[in-house]
Steps between C-alpha positions, in 0.01 A plus 500: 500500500680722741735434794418568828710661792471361889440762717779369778545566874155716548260264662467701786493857302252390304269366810497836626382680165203230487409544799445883441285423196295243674412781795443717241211301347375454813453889576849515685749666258842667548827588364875345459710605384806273358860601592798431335803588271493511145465152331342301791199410403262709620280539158510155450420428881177703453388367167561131640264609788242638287473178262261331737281818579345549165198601630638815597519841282807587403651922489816570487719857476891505527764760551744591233724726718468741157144642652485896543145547547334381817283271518638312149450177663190551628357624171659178359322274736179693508461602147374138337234492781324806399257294307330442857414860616187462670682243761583857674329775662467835329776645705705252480478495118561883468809422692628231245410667198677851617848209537402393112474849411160440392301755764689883538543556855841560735712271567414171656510448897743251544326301753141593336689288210616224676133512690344466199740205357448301770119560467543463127695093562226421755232615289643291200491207716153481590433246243796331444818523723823728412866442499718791441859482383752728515867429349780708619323679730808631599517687188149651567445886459520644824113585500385138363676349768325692778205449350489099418709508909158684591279257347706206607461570841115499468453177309419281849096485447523475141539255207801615371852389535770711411890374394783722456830388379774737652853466419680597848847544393347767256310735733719831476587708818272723624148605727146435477505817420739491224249227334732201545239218385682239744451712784165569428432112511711446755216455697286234330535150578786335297625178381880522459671262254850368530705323267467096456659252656827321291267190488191676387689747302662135325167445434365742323830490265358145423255669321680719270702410164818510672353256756789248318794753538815339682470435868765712611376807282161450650617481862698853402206621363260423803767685719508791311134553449464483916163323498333809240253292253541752201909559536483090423260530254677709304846407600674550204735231356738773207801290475406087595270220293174553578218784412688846391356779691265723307501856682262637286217302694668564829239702751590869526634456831776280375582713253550783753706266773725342170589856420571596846760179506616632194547831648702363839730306313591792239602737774809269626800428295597292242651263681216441774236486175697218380520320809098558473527352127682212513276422881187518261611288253622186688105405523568262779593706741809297579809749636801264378456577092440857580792547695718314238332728233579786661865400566548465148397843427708768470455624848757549743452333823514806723231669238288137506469499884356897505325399177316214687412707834405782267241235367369381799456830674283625196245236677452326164717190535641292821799229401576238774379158458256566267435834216218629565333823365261753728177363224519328207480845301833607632657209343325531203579907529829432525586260157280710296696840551821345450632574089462165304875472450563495890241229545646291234873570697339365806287200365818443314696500899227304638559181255854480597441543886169237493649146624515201307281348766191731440415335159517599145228705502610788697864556371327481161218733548736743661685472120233551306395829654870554460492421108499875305378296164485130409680251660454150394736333799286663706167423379608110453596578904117632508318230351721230646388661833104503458456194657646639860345819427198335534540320734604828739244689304285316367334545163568902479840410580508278212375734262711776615820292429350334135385913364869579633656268357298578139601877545904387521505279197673604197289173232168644407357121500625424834392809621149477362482133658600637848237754488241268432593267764508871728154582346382113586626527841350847598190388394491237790649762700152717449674762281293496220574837356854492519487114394298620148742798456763204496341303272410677236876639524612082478245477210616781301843380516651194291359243715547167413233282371561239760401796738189600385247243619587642835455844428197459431388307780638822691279748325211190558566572878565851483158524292326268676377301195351143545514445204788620339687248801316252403620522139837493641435177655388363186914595393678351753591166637470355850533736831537782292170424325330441907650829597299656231208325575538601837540876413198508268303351778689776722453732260110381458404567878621841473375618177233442221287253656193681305625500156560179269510189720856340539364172465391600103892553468623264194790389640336335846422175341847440375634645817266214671643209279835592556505567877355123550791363230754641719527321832598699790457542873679865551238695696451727225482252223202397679344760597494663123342152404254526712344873416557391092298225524237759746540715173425221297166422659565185653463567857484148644874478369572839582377442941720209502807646374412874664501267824833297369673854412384668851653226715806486299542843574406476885817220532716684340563819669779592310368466177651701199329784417642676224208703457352567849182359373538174619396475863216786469317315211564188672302675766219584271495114377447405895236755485341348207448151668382650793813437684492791812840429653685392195385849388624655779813364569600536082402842542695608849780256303524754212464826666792385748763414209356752270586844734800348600609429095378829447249319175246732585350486168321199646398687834188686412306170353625372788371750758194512357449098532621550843220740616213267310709248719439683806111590412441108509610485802290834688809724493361849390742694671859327341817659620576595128283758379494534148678845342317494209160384272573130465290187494569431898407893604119496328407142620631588808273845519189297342564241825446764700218652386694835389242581223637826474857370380432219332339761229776716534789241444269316267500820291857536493559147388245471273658845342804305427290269173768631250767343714640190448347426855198591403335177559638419799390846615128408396503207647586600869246757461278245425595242771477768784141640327422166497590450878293840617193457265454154670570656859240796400231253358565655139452136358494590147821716508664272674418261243655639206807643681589140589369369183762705319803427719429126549529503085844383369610516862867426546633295768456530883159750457265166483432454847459873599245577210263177459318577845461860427315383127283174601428768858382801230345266232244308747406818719445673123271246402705318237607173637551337189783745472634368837491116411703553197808666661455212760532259202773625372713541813386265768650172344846676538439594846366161586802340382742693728338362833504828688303645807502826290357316186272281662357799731472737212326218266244401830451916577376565068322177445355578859362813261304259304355255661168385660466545811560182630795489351601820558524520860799270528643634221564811668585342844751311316628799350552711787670170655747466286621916421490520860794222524670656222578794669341722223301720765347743275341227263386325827299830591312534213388104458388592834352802379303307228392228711330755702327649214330133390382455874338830486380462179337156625354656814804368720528832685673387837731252302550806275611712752701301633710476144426844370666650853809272515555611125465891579762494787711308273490686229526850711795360677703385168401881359250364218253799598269468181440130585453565853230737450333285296510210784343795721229599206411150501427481873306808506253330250449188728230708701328702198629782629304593812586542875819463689551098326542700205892417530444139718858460679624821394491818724342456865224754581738737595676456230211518272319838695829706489493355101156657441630883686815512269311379190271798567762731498556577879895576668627284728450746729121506415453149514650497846283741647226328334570118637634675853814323433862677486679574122769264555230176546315636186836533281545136666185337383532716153843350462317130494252605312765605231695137565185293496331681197834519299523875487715761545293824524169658644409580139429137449272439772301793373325300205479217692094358601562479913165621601 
């Protein structure tokens, strides 16, 4: 399961790209191009924008500023495209081919070239509409960017939308004529990005693994990054707890600015580059320790005060009431060209001028980076300190101080102990690389026996092995033995769902019998009772305590959470008895307490819940977008109809089998196929897809994947299939007393009854998700109640339903359900005359339908109805809302005669 990153403080940016997409399916394209300095976020502006216009075609060139031949980028862009020759003219063609070096001939006409890319884009987007993209266009050959300027500025009647990403403090000095790409563009219509605000910038460090780092570093940090998105996204933390920097994944352009830094701090003296050093490594940007430090140096005062102007005037460092750095890069710059032996001297100046009143952790730290070799004062200093640590810094913090500590101590036990407890804690931290590298260096040392039950439960973690935690459980008494339950069930949502089911472990029926000898009411006590006895198969036990546990959980909101499991399976349990706003409010609970503990092991599980969460509830279009295949991303794309990439992510995930994830890979692939088959009408498919995840389901998945399977297996002709998974699940669901349950159970036994009983059935149902809140499940009840009455003959009453359940499901974004809602309506009539789509288009509507469908312009179809181009792109653009579609090309198979 994978992360995801919040694209922060863009709302508006973002607008403006859509809106250029949307004109550009409608015939009315363009160009933008996206200004800004290095690291701001224009790539990830334009790929946010794009997410929601899958329906476009997708080119893209880029320049390298290393290009010699003209034209580089233009073969780049136009060489995969070649497969479509006949889209041009003869002329035309000759012209391309003589570019490629396919045709002799002289050299190209410039603007014959850029004539014949522009007709080249427009021609590709005859059948399906175009978006170009071009990153660092400001690094373009001089002749590709007169050429994509050309064809940029002759986009207006066309389907294509062009975006170029242009750094402007990159564009060199110089002419048109001297082939200065910004110039060239200077022209086009731009979107200029400036840094974030401190609040939204605050933000978007919520959702990195420093997110936990002390308050005061952060606040430095924000400063110093000035609002740019990628200098706080890759703000590097050398010398404090937290995640190391790793510069060999740093973008090129860091790279270049870091050795820049590096190469404005060598040129001054000795002096001032100290005053740099010991600036960068007081982390907290507080002035008093550094001027102590640097009084206690062997600096004269008269060569100090030059020393410090020196520093200042290089433009990489300001001191006054706060340090602060030109970027985060200086800083980091800065420490790493010092020689190790200074940096000790100055972490080593830094412990004696920290306060007594700014806690044990920072005079401490400061000694360790002091220590030349091991140091067991100071590492008892370290590990006394971990607690603080994390609580400034949360769990990296924490692990920071416990591996330092290990690295200082002299006793090979000890030592071995304190990396395992390092290894254990960044684990929770969601370091899992660097947590096994510390492991298997605890295990290989003289560990103690006493030790070794939790080492493994580390590597159970690490591995992701239900089973293996499960065993552990088995080996250990009281809350240890419901933490491990808790982490194979943690463990079990994330992982190997598909292979041996957990509930065949040997150990869960002695797990079961001891949980219920032990009495306790501590939140997780319960709450590992509960999803044993689930395990066990007795799920009338199991609802009541999953309820028990969940409310526990709810009153306590400062539970402890060793783990950071706690609150997010709780979650899941509220999700399990149908619970909507326990669920919810668990959820929001964790993800709160989690970033700011920095336990983001625990966050992509999370996440993922989160965006099923927001599904529920008719929120296609969340604020978080996810950065990677996970479970929330495909379900998500299969919600909206995005055929396209639910294959493509489906792929990927299903490609990951030999993982340990495997299963839970399969099984989101299955849930959203599941969710699109049944939107598409693909009964059967749908059927097995959510026949395969609903088997050995873990907890919280229940709700979501029952109506998808009794939905498929009674529109595939196998109720008996249907009234078996209703046997098995709707007794628990019952029990919990719900609006969700009761809605769901009235919307799939709706499925299968007679008709007389049906009727209310679904009335009910739609009744009850519609009080709920859970919008999207509303819609389609809707949806299905619409097609009984039209099965039945009921077309009025149908239409009625079958309408209110397209706009729904159009406005929430679920575009594969809506066009099924429209499908439906254009059967009520047989398909002949104008009440082909009763309620749908007026006859306007429906006559400038038929002219597009047949393949006319807007212009065309204007001269044809007498009417002007802007009332036909009006009616077309309610034709595209009321029909769910996006493009011309899907009105062209449509039956409007």
């Amino acid at each position: 399961m994978t992360q995801t990153m919040r694209l922060t403080g863009r709302a508006d940016e973002i607008t403006a790209i859509r809106e250029l997409l949307h004109a550009a399916t409608g015939g009315h394209g363009g160009a933008l191009v996206v200004r800004g300095p290095a690291g701001i976020g224009k790539t990830a502006l334009i790929g946010a924008a794009l997410k929601s216009h899958t329906d476009l075609r997708r080119v893209s060139t880029a320049g390298t500023g290393a290009d010699t031949e003209p034209y580089a980028a233009v073969r780049r862009l136009c060489m995969p495209l070649l497969d479509k020759p006949t889209l041009l003219p003869e002329a035309f063609r000759g012209q391309l081919n003589m570019l490629f070096g396919t045709q002799p001939g002289t050299d190209p006409d410039p603007f014959a070239v850029g004539l014949t890319v522009q007709r080249f884009l427009v021609a590709l987007a005859h059948t399906r509409g175009v978006v170009v993209v071009v990153e660092d266009a400001h690094a373009l050959d001089p002749a590709s960017a007169q050429v994509l300027a050309f064809a940029a500025r002759r986009l207006r009647s066309s389907r294509v939308a062009m975006l170029l990403a242009l750094r402007d403090d990159a564009a060199p000095a110089g002419s048109v004529d001297g082939g200065d790409a910004a110039l060239i563009m200077r022209e086009l219509p731009g979107l200029t990005l400036s840094g974030l605000a401190d609040s939204d910038a605050r933000s978007l460090l919520d959702t990195t693994p420093w997110a936990a780092i002390d308050p005061a570093v952060r606040e430095r940090v924000v400063a110093e990054a000035r609002g740019n998105p990628a200098a706080l996204l890759t703000a590097p933390f050398d010398n404090q707890p937290g995640q190391p920097v790793t510069v060999s994944r740093e973008p090129a352009w860091a790279t270049r600015a870091r050795q820049r830094y590096a190469a404005i701090a060598g040129a001054l003296s000795t002096a001032a580059r100290t005053v740099l050093l010991v600036a960068a490594a007081e982390r907290f940007g507080d002035p008093l320790p550094v001027w102590r430090a640097l009084g206690n140096l062997d600096i004269s005062p008269p060569e100090l005060t030059t020393a410090v102007t020196d520093a200042e005037q290089s433009g990489l460092v300001s001191i006054g009431a706060q340090v602060r750095f030109v970027h985060p890069l200086a800083r980091s710059a800065v420490y790493h060209a010092a020689p190790p032996s200074l940096r000790r001297e100055v972490h080593g100046r830094l412990a004696d001028a920290v306060g007594a009143d700014a806690g044990p952790d920072r005079a401490s730290w400061h000694r360790s980076l002091a220590a030349s070799g091991p140091d067991d004062r100071t590492a008892d200093e370290l590990e006394a300190a971990v607690e603080t640590a994390g609580q400034r810094g949360g769990l990296p913090a924490a692990a920071s101080f416990l591996e330092s500590a290990a690295l200082l101590t002299t006793d090979a036990s000890q030592r071995a102990v304190r990396t395992l407890a390092a290894a254990d804690t960044w684990e929770r931290a969601g370091e899992p690389e660097h947590a096994l590298a510390l492991l298997g260096r605890a295990e290989r040392a003289p560990l103690p026996e006493e030790h070794r039950t939790r080492a493994q439960s580390v590597r159970g973690r690490l591995r992701r092995e239900p089973h293996l935690l499960l065993t552990v459980a088995a080996t250990v008494q009281g809350a240890s033995a419901s933490e491990a339950v808790l982490d194979a069930h943690a463990a079990w949502v994330q992982t190997d769902g598909y292979g041996t089911p957990l509930a065949e472990h040997p150990a869960v029926a002695g797990l079961c019998r001891a949980m219920h000898a032990r009495v306790s009411n501590r939140p997780g006590d319960l709450l590992a009772r509960a999803l044993i006895d689930r395990l066990a198969g007795d799920r009338e036990t199991a609802a009541a305590e999953l309820d028990r546990a969940a409310a526990a959980v709810r009153e306590h909101p400062r539970t402890e959470d060793s783990r950071g499991h706690l609150l997010w399976l709780a979650a899941a349990a509220a999700a399990e008895r149908w619970d909507d706003d326990g669920w919810r409010l668990l959820l929001d609970r964790h993800l709160t307490l989690a970033r700011a503990g920095g336990a983001h092991a625990s966050l992509p599980p999370a996440l993922s819940m989160q965006a099923l969460a927001d599904i529920e509830a008719g929120v296609l279009h969340p604020s978080v977008e996810p950065a990677g295949p996970s479970y929330g991303e495909i379900v998500l794309a299969a919600w909206r109809g995005e055929g396209r990439r639910v294959r493509a992510i489906g792929a990927q995930l299903r490609g990951y089998g030999t993982d340990r994830a495997g299963g839970a890979f399969h099984r989101a692939a299955d849930h959203a196929g599941a969710v699109l088959d049944n939107a598409t009408g693909a009964y059967s498919s749908a059927l097995d897809a959510a026949g395969r995840a609903l088997a050995d389901v873990p907890p919280g998945l229940t709700a979501l994947l029952l109506p998808e399977y009794v939905e498929a297996a009674v529109y595939a002709g196998r109720p008996e299939l249907a009234v078996a998974a209703l046997d098995r699940h709707l007794p628990a669901a019952d029990a919990s007393r719900t609006a969700w349950a009761a809605g769901t159970a009235a919307a799939c036994t709706a499925l299968l009854a007679v008709a007389v009983e049906a009727e209310p059935l679904h009335r009910r149902a739609i009744a009850l998700l519609d009080r709920v809140g859970l919008g999207i499940r509303h819609a389609r009840a809707r949806l299905r109640f619409g097609e009984w009455l039209a099965d039945r003959g009921r077309a009025a009453e149908a239409a009625v339903e079958l309408a209110a359940a397209r706009d729904d499901l159009a406005a929430a974004g679920a575009r594969a359900f809506a066009r099924r809602a429209a499908r439906a309506l254009s059967r009520l009539s047989g398909g002949h005359g104008d009440n082909r789509l009763p309620d749908v288009l007026t006859r306007q509507e429906l006559l400038v339908a038929r002219q597009v469908a047949g393949g006319l312009t807007t212009r065309e179809v204007a001269a044809a109805l007498y009417v002007s181009p802007r009332t036909v792109d009006t009616h077309l653009r309610n034709v595209f809302r009321k029909l769910n579609i996006t493009s011309r090309r899907e009105l062209y198979g449509m039956e409007l005669a």
